[in-house]
Phi, psi and omega in degrees: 000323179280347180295291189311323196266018178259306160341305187274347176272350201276296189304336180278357194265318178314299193294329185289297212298327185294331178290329181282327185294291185299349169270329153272331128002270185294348150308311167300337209258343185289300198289329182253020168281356165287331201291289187295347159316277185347290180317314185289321173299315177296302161334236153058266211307300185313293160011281192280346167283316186314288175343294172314321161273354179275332184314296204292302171272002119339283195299334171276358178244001168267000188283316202261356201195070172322155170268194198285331167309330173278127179297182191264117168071024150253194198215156172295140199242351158111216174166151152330131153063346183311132209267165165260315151215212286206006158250219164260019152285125177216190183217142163270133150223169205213130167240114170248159159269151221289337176336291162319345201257176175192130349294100195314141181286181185232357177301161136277328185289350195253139188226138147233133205247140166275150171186066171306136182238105211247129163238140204228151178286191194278306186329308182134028217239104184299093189239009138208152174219171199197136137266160161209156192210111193220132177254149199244166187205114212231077174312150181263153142315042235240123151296150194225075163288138175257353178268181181264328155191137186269143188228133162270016202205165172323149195215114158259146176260099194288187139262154034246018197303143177251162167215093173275100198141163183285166173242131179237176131205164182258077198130179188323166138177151213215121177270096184307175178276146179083000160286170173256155154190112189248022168234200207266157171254092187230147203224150117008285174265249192232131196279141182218120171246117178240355168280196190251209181125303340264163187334161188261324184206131168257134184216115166244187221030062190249182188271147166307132184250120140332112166243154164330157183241350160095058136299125196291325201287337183272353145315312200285292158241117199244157183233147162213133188043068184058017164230166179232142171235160190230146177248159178322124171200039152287345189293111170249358152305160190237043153163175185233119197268222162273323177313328204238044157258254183023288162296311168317321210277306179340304194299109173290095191279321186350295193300301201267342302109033184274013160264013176067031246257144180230103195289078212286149139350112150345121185132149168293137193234186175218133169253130188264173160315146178078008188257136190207098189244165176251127171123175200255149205218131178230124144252113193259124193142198171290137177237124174308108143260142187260147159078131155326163135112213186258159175232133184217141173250167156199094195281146168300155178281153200067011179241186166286176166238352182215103155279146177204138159305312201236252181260144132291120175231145164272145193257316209225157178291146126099341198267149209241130190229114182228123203243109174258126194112176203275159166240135163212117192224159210276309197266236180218159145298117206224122213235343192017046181058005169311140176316099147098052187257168182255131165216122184240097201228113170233118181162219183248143136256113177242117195260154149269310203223003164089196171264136190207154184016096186238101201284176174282333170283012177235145182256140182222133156195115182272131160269108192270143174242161194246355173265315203271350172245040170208117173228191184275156204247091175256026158286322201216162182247117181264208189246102170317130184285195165286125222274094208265154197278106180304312225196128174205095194258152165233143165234000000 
């Protein structure tokens, strides 16, 4: 009798022990039943900022390396649906330039990138998005003249020259009476200023500055932003008159040649009157101006607008030479004492021997522009810099 009744305490102590046990069971399981949904919504979540910042960084390394699809001085604008790697996860992203914007900026270097980021169950069932909107600051592949001219050798600024803008030379330099300069002046050796402006600063002993040097062949086929274009070099006269401004401007170069870049006859060459070309002029010799009157270049933006091996040299009384764009030239601008001549520059003027025999009756005047003294650098391949980060929101 007592075995049996030993039996029944025994099972009622189990049946006890199964109850307490399934009760804390179901309590635990009561208390953590949100946790794992939670775990799977943060999965999600990381998911979709990851999607979001691969986004962000797309768009920024297509900012420095356009794809084949980005015209020649556009920029990347970004895309749809774009998967990152091998599921059905993707991101939007969307880049404007500040231009675009409103109120619009005035950088061309500055961007805002967009960049959604969507994680999807496998069915196709949206269970995060994420965004980010980050503004960029993008260096260009660019030379930055900071003067209105630059000498690469020792320099006098004669009159009647005017410089709206800084002055450099790598060596002496010295600003006659009746010259102009109203930004700063600085040389290598010892900067002596007797003209007017007067300079914002004369400074002398300063560090050398390196500028392009206007090799014609990296010209001739140039690469900008990983593609290469080739200029023009069917022109086989040995000057360009008005007609035959006429016909060069006439030619749709955009595709293949979108610095309009023109490949002059070997040789001393000539701009006769009346000639008004678009595009970049390469001489490998002396570039002429011929004739009384006007002569006019207008290099495309981001390019020089005139290279030359030796000199500009003037021919004729009364003849007028107006550049919108950089001029770099291996001599000097040589004015060779003609009456009442003109040089009119808005960009950098990059010299070997300056400006010379300049009569007093003729106007010289370099304009430094921050669009026109900055073009793209196809001598050498540089390294884009790093892309720096302004602004970085997440939602």
């Amino acid at each position: 009798m007592m075995r049996k009744n030993r039996r029944g305490y025994i099972l009622i102590a189990v049946l006890g022990l199964a109850t307490i046990v399934t009760a804390l069971g179901l309590s635990f399981l009561d208390s953590h039943s949100t946790a794992m949904p939670s775990a799977v919504n943060y999965q999600r979540a990381v998911r979709a900022q990851y999607l979001a910042e691969s986004g962000v960084a797309l768009a920024s390394h297509f900012l420095m390396y356009p794809p084949a699809n980005v015209t020649f001085n556009d920029y990347y604008r970004g895309g749809s649906g774009i998967a990152i790697d091998a599921t059905s996860d993707y991101t939007d992203v969307t880049v404007a330039r500040s231009d675009t914007w409103v109120p619009a900026g005035t950088d061309p270097n500055l961007y805002r990138i967009t960049a959604v980021g969507v994680a999807r169950d496998p069915d196709g069932t949206v269970r995060g998005k994420r965004s980010v909107t980050t503004d960029v600051l993008v260096a260009p592949a660019k030379w930055e003249i900071p003067y209105a001219l630059f000498n690469r050798n020792s320099l006098t600024v004669v009159s009647p020259v005017r410089l709206l803008g800084d002055v450099h030379a790598n060596g002496l330099l010295t600003g006659n009476l009746g010259s102009y300069c109203n930004g700063k002046v600085t040389a290598t050796g010892t900067a002596l200023w007797l003209g007017g402006g007067p300079p914002s600063a004369v400074l002398s002993l300063q560090p050398s500055y390196t500028g392009p040097v206007g090799t014609l062949s990296k010209y001739t086929n140039y690469t900008i932003q990983g593609k290469s274009y080739s200029a023009h070099t069917t022109y086989t006269r040995n000057e360009i008159n008005a007609s035959d401004a006429v016909t060069l401007n006439a030619i749709d170069m955009s595709a293949t040649n979108p610095g309009r870049i023109i490949v002059c006859k070997n040789g001393n060459f000539k701009l006769r009157v009346n000639a008004d070309v678009n595009g970049t002029l390469l001489v490998n010799g002396n570039l002429e101006i011929d004739d009384a009157g006007a002569h006019i270049v207008r290099g495309v933006d981001g390019f020089p607008a005139i290279i030359v091996t030796g000199n500009i040299d003037y021919l004729d009384d009364d003849a007028s030479l107006t550049v919108t764009g950089s001029i770099i030239c291996g001599g000097a601008i040589d004015l060779n004492l003609v009456r009442r001549g003109i040089l009119n520059v808005t960009g950098s003027v990059i010299a070997a021997n300056g400006i010379v025999d300049v009569r007093g009756d003729s106007t010289i005047q370099c304009t430094w522009s921050a669009s026109r003294s900055s073009f793209w650098d196809v001598e050498s391949t540089p390294t884009p810099q790093p892309i720096t980060v302004l602004s970085w929101k997440e939602d």
